[in-house]
C-alpha positions as CSV (number, residue, x, y, z in Angstrom):
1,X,70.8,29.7,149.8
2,X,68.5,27.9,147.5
3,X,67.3,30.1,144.1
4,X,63.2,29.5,143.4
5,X,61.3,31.1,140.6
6,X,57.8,31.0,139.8
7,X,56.4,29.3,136.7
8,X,52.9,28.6,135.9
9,X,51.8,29.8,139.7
10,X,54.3,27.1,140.7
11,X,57.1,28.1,143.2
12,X,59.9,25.7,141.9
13,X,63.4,25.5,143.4
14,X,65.6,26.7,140.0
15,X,68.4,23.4,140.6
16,X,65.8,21.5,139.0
17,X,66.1,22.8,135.7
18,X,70.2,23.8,135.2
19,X,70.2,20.8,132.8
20,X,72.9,22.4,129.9
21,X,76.0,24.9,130.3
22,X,77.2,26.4,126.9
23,X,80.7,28.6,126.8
24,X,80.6,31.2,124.2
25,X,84.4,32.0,123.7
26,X,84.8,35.2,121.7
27,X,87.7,37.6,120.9
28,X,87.1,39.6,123.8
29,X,86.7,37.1,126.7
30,X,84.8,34.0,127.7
31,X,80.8,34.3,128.8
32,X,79.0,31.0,130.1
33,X,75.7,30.3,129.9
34,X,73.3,28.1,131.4
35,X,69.9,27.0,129.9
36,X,66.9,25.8,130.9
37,X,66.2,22.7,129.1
38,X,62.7,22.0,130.8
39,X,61.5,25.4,130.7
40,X,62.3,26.1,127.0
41,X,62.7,22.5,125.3
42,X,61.9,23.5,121.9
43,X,64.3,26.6,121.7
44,X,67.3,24.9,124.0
45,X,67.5,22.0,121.5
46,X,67.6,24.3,118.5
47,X,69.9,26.6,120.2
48,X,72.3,23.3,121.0
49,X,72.0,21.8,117.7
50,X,73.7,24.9,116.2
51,X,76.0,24.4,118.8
52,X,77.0,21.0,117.8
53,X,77.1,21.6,113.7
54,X,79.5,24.8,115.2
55,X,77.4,26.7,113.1
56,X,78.3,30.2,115.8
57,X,82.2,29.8,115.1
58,X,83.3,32.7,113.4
59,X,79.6,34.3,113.8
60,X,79.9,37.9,114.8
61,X,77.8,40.1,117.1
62,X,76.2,42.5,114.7
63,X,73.6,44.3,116.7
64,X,74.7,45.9,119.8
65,X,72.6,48.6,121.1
66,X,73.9,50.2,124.6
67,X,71.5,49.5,127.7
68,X,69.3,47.1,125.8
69,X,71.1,43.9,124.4
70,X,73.6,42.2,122.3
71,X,72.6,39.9,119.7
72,X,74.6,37.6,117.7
73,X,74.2,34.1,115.4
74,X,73.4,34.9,112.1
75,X,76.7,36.9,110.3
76,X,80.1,35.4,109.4
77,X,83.1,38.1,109.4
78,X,81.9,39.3,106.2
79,X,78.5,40.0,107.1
80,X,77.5,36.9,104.9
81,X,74.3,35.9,106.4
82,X,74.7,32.1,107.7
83,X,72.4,29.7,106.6
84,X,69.7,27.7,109.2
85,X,67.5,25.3,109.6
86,X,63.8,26.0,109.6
87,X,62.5,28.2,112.2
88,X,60.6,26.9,115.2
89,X,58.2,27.6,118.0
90,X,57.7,30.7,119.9
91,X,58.0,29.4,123.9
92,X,57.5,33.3,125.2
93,X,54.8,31.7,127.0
94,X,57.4,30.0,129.4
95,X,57.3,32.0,132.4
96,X,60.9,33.6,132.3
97,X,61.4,36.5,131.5
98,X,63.8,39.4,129.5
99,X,65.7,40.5,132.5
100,X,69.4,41.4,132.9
101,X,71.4,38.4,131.5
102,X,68.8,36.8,130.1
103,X,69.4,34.8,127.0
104,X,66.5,35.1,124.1
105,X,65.9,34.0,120.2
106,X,65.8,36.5,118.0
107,X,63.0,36.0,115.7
108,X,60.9,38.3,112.8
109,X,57.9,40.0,113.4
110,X,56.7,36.5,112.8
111,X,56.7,35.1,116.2
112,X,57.5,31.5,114.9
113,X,60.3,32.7,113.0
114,X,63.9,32.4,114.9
115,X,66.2,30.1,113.7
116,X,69.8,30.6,115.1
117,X,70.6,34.3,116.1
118,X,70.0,35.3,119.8
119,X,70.4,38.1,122.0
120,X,71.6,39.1,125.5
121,X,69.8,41.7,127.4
122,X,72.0,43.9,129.1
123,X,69.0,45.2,131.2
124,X,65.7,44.4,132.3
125,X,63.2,44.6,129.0
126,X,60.1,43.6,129.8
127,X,58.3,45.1,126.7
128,X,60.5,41.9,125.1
129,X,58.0,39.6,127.5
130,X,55.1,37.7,126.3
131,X,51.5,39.6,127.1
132,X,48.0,39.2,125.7
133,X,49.0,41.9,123.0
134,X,52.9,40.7,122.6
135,X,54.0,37.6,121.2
136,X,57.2,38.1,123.2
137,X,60.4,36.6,122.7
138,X,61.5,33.2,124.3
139,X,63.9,33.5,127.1
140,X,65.7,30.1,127.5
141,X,68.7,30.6,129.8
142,X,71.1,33.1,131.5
143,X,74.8,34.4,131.8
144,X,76.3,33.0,135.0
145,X,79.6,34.2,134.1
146,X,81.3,36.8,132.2
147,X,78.3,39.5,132.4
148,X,81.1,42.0,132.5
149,X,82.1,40.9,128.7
150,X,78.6,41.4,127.7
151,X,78.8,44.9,129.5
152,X,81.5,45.7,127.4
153,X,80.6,44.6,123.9
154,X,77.1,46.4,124.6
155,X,79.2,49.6,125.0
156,X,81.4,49.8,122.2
157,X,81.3,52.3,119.6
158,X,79.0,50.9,116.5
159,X,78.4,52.1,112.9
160,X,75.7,51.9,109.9
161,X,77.4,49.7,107.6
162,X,74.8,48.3,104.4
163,X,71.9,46.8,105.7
164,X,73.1,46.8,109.6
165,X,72.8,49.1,111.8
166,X,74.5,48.8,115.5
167,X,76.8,46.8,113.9
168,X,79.9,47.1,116.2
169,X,83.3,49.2,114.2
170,X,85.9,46.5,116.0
171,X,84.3,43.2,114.9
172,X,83.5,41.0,117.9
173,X,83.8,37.6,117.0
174,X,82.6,34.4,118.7
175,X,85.4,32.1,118.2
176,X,83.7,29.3,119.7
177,X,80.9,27.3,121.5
178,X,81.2,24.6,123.5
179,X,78.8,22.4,125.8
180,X,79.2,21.0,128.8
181,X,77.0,19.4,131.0
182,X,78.4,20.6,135.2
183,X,78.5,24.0,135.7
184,X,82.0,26.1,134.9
185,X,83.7,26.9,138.2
């Protein structure tokens, strides 16, 4: 059965835009991603060129807040914030949207403000969606396997701990990202 979505009134068949599959291996199981290159260019190649400089090894997720999302990208082990490159482009205005699974940017109340850190939803959050009075946050791909690892990280227990809070008590690491181009089986 062919998948379609609508974007800009458009009804487009969703094959057409699978362009980028990116494994995020972490210390509690594997979770693969695909992205969608055409409908968020600006945020897909930022999100892949920290891929590529491996900038998420050894990143942690350090905000995990149960039925809402998971969010990772921007803290080594020792909560040393990681350094990025210079924020970029708010693409809200895409058409897709914060639903279960989704993968976003993270950004600042500044809506041109993420760099690398991203989060997961773990359900449907359409306040996170751009409106006429929300600047939204860019959706730019979606878990097509491992959801169940994403369940459990957004369920364990999680602590205050300086400046963070949700930050999870067992550290949960991402060991590693890796791109491929054909979807994982």
């Amino acid at each position: 059965m062919k998948k379609y979505i609508v974007l800009a009134g458009l009804l487009m068949n969703t094959a057409t835009f699978a362009d980028t599959y990116v494994n995020i291996e972490t210390n509690l199981g594997k979770i693969s991603i695909e992205l969608y290159d055409q409908q968020a260019p600006i945020t897909t190649k930022n999100f892949l060129k920290y891929v590529k400089k491996e900038h998420y090894n050894g990143t942690l997720f350090h905000r995990v807040i149960p039925d809402f999302m998971i969010q990772a990208g921007g803290f080594d082990q020792n909560l040393q914030q990681k350094d990025t490159d210079q924020p970029i482009k708010n693409e809200a205005s895409n058409g897709l949207k914060n639903i279960r699974g989704s993968i976003a940017m993270a950004r600042t109340s500044n809506p041109n403000s993420a760099t690398a850190q991203f989060f997961i939803n773990t359900q449907n959050n359409t306040s996170l969606d751009q409106t006429p009075y929300n600047d939204g946050y860019a959706v730019f791909g979606k878990v097509i396997q491992g959801m169940q690892i994403v369940d459990q990280i957004s369920h364990v227990k999680t602590t205050v701990y300086g400046m963070q809070q949700n930050l999870p008590v067992q550290p949960i690491i991402i060991e590693k990202m890796t791109i491929q181009k054909n979807k994982p089986n």
